[in-house]
N, C-alpha and C positions, 0 to 999 in steps of 0.2 A: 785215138784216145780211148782209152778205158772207160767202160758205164761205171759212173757211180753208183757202188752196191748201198741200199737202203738197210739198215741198219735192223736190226731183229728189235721186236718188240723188249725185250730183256733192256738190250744196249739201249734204246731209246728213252726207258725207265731210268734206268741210272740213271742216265746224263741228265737228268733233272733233279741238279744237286748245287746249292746256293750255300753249302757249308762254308766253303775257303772263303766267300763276299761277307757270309756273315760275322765271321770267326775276324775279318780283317775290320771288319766295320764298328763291333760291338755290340750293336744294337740294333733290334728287326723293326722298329718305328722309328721316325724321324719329327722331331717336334721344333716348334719354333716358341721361344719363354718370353714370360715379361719383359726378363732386362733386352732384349733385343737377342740375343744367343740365340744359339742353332744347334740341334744333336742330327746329324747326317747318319741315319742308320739304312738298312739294308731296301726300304723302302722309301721312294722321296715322299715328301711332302707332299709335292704335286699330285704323286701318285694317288697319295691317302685320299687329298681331297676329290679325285675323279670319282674314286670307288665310294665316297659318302656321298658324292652328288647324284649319284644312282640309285642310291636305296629311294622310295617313291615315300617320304616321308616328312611329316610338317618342319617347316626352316624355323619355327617356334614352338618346341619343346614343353613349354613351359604347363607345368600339371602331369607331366607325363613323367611316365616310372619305366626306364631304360633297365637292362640287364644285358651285360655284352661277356659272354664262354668262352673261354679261352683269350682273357686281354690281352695277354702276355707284354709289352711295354706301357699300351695302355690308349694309343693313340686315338681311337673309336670309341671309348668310355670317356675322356674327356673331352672330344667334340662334341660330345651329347649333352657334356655337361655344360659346356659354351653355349649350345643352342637352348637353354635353360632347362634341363631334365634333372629330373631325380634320378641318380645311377648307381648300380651295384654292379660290379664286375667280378668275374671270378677265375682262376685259374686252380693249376690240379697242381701246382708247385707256386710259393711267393716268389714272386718278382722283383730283384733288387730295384731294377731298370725304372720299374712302374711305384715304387714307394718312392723314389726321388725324384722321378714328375708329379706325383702328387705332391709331397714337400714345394718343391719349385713354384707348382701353379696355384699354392692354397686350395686346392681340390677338396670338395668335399664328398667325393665317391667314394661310397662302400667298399673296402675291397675284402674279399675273402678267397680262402683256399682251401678247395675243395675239388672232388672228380664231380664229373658230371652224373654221375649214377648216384650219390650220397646226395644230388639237388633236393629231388620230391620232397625230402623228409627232413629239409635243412630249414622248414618254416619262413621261407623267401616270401613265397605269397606268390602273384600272378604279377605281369608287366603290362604295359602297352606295345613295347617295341623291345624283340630280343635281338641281338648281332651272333652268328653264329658261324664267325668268320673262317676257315680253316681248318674245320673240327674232324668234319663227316670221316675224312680219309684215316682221321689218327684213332680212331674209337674202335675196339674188340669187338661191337655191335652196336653199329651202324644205325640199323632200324629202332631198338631200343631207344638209342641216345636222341633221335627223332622224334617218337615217342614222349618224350620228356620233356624235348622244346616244345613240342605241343602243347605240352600241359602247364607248362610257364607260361605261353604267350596267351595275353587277352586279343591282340590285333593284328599284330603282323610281327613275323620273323625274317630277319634276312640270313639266308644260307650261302655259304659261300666254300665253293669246292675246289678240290681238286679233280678234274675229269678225263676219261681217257681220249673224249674227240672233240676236243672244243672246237677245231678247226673243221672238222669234217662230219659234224653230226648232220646237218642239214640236206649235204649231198650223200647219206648213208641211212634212210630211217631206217630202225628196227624192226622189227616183228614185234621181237621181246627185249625189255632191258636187258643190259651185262653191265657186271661187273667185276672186275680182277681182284682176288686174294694176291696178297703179298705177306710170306709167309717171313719170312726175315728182313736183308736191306733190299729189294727188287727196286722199291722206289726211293727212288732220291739217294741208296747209299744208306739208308737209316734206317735203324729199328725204330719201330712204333706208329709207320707207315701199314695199314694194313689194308687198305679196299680203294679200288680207285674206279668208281660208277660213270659209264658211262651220261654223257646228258640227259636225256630221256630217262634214267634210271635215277639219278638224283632227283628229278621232278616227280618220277612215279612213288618212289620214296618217301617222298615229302607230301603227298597226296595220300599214301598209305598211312603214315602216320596222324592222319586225322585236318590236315589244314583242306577246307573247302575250295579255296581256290591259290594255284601256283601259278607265278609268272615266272615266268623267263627273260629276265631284263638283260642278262649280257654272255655269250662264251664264246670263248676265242684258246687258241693254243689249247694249255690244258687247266683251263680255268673256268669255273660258272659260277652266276648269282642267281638267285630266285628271292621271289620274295611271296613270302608261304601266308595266308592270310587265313584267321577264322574264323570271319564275319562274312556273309553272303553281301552281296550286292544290297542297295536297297530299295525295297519296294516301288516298283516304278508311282509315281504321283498321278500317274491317270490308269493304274491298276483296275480292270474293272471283270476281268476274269473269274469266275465261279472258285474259290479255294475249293480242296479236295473235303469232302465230310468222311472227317475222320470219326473212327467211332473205337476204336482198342487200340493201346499203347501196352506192349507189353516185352517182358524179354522172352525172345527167343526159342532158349533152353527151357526155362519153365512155365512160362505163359502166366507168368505172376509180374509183380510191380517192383519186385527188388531185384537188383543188381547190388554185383561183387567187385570191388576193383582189383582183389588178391586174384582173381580168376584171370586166365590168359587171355582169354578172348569173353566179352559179354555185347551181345549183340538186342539192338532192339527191334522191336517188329512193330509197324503200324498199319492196323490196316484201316482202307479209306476205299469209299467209295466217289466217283466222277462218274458224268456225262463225255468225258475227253475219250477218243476212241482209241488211243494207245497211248500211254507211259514210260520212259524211261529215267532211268538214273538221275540225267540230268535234268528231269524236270520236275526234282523233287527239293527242296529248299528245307531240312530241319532244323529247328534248331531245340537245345536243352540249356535252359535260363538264357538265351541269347546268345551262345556258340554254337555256328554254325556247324552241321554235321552230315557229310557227304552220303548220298544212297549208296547202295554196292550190289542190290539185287531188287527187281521189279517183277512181280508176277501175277496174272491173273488167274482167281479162282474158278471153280466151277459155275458159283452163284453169280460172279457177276463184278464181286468185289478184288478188291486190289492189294498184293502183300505185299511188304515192303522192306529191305532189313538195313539197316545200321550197325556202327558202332560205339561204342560206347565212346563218348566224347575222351580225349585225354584230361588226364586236372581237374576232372569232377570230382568232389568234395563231397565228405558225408551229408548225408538230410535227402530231405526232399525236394526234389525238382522239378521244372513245369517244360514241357514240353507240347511242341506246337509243328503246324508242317502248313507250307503255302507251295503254289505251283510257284516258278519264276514271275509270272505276268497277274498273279491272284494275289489280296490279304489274305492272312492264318485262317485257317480255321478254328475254332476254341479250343484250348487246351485240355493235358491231361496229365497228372503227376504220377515220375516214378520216385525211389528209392533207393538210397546207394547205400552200401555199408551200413545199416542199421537192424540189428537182430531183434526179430520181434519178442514183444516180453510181455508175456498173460501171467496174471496172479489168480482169476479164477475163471471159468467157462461154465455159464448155466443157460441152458435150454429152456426155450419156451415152447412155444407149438412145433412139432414137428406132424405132419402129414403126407399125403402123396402129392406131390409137386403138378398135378396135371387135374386130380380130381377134388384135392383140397379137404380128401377124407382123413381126418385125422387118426395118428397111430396106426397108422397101414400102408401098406407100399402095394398097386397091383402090378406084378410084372408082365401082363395083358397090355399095358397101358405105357409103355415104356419104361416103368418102372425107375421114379425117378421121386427121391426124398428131397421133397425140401423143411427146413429148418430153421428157426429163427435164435438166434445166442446173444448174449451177454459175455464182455471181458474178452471179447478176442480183439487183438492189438490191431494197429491202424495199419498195418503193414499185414495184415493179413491177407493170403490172397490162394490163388487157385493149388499151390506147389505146399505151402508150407500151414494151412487146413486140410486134416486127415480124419474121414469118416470111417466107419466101423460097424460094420452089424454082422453080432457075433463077433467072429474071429477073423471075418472075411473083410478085407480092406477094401472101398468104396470109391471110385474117380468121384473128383470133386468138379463140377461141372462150373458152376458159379458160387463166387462170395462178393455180396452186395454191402454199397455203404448203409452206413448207419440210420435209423431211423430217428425219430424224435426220444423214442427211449434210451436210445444206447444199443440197441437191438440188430442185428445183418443177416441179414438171408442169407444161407449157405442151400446150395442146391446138392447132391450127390447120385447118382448113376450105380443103380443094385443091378450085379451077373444074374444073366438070365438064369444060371445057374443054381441061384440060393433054393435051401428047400422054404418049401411053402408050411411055416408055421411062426411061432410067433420068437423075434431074437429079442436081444439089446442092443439100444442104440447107444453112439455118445460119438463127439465129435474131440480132436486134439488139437492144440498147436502153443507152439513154442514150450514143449513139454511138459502143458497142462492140460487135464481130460476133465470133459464134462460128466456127470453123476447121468450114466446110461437111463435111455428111457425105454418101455418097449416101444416094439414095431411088429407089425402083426404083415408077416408077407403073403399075401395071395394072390391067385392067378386066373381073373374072371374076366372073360374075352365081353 
């Protein structure tokens, strides 16, 4: 007898092609209606209900606000709404199939049509539970579109994929995720199939994109579910661990309190100090207004102290935000607010004392002495902070070291860092920001050890 030859990756992809079943069926859900009738489409019923009794989700709905991407008949937006949810479903083409179950079932689910890339800015708002059935594979990008569920869900998403090992991940770990481009019909015979992620890749995925904790509820053949969550666990009830004494919240890049969401990447840094003798990733819990948000890098300073970075949560919303961090086994430690998308706006900037920051001689700066101005203002905006306050004496541009909050007058310390460089006589001072300058004062620089 002949071995049977194993089939090439290509031919294997094809042959994962439910066109002619769908094409004879009519329909990719199957629904059971009031009058008793039945639509037999290309998924049984039985089916449907296996894969909703998986998602790890309350059997009473009710108060909760559903969003299910890509409904396409509809079957999963109306069981949600059975189990009493507020539901908006959406597809990137209307659905004859899905307007006449709604009809049929007096549905009162949202339904709109839209791509998934036009969501953020479609004024949907956030959910409790997204369905994000059969997407990942059909999306030009993938981790984007990820990205986005992120930003939709308050609690948990269910992703559900197409994979390339469903059968064989477990006896094959990775090193590194994979995943396959399919540049035409590769998979299934169809355009519009474009990436087929390994298991481990769809979960590393969905962890990249922002959700704190992924499970892994089912794969098999070439099929997975995960169910993506952006809420940490909670605080254990006999929590009695030391939290991290957090002492700076800041981004990253500028070491200021605002953040960009137009920016590709904005990352936050908090640094804290513990008595814990080592740290990692996973023993870091943040969250910003209460979405959880994964560590990515841990590291310890010279001094003793702990850095720590972030990303910028998906679905954050203009304003200000309160931000907190706890070990797994601790409460938070007290919080500390950034700022998202808000342009600081000054109308005036006036100076009051400015002196040397170290000897508290006014109107002199010794650069013996480290040579460090500090300053007190009026009218600088609330958003002010170390990147977007800019010092000046002379001509010469100043690091800003510290800007302190407000004092009882309205008044902030701003601290600034003169090059040892400057000559020893007397300049003009004046501080800027958000393109307004204060009326320069002098400074008298000297250099007396």
């Amino acid at each position: 007898m002949e071995a049977t030859q194993k089939p090439s990756v290509l031919e294997a992809r094809k042959r994962i092609d439910f066109a002619k079943e769908l094409a004879e069926k009519g329909w990719y859900h199957s629904f059971e209606l009031p009058d008793g009738s039945r639509i037999d489409g290309f998924m049984s019923l039985e089916h449907e209900r296996m894969r909703y009794a998986r998602f790890p989700i309350p059997d009473d709905l009710r108060g909760k606000k559903v969003l299910d991407i890509g409904a396409w008949d509809g079957w999963f937006s109306f069981e949600a709404e059975r189990h009493g949810a507020t539901v908006t479903a959406v597809d990137c083409v209307e659905m004859r199939s899905f307007l006449e179950v709604k009809r049929r079932l007096n549905s009162q689910v949202d339904y709109r049509t839209m791509d998934v890339y036009e969501m953020p800015d479609a004024g949907l708002g956030t959910f409790d539970i997204v369905f994000f059935l059969g997407i990942v594979y059909h999306v030009r990008h993938p981790l984007l579109a990820l990205d986005i569920l992120c930003g939709l869900t308050r609690d948990i998403a269910i992703v559900d994929s197409f994979v390339t090992d469903g059968s064989t991940w477990q006896d094959n770990p990775e090193e590194i995720p994979t995943m396959e481009f399919y540049e035409l019909e590769e998979l299934g015979n169809q355009f519009g199939n474009w990436f087929g992620p390994s298991v481990a890749c769809l979960v590393a995925m969905c962890r990249a994109a922002g959700f704190v904790r992924v499970e892994l509820l089912f794969a098999a053949a070439h099929h997975a579910v995960a169910a993506c969550y952006r809420n940490w666990e909670p605080i254990p009830s006999n929590a009695s661990a030391a939290p991290p004494e957090l002492f700076a919240v800041v981004n990253s890049r500028t070491y200021g309190v605002n953040f960009w969401t137009r920016k590709s990447e904005e990352y936050i840094t908090c640094l804290f100090r513990t008595t814990r003798p080592s740290v990692t990733p996973a023993d870091l819990c943040l969250e910003v207004d209460g979405l959880g948000v994964p560590a990515l890098l841990v590291n310890r300073e010279p001094n003793g102290a702990w850095n720590a970075s972030f990303r910028l949560p998906s679905g954050i919303s203009k304003g200000w935000h309160m931000v907190r961090l706890r070990f797994p086994d601790s409460q938070f430690a007290p919080e500390f607010r950034i700022v998202v998308d808000v342009l600081p706006v000054a109308e005036h900037i006036t100076l009051d004392a400015v002196c040397d920051g170290i000897t508290w001689a006014r109107g002199e700066v010794n650069l013996a002495n480290q040579g460090v101005i500090s300053c007190w203002a009026d009218g600088l905006p609330e958003n002010a902070d170390l990147f977007n306050v800019r010092g000046f004496l002379g001509d010469t541009r100043l690091e800003t070291a510290y800007v302190g909050p407000a004092d009882d007058r309205g008044f902030r310390q701003v601290n600034l860092t003169v090059p040892g460089d400057v000559l020893v006589e007397e300049h003009p001072f004046r501080i800027e920001c958000a393109g307004v300058s204060s009326e320069p004062r002098t400074v008298k620089v000297i250099h007396q050890a």
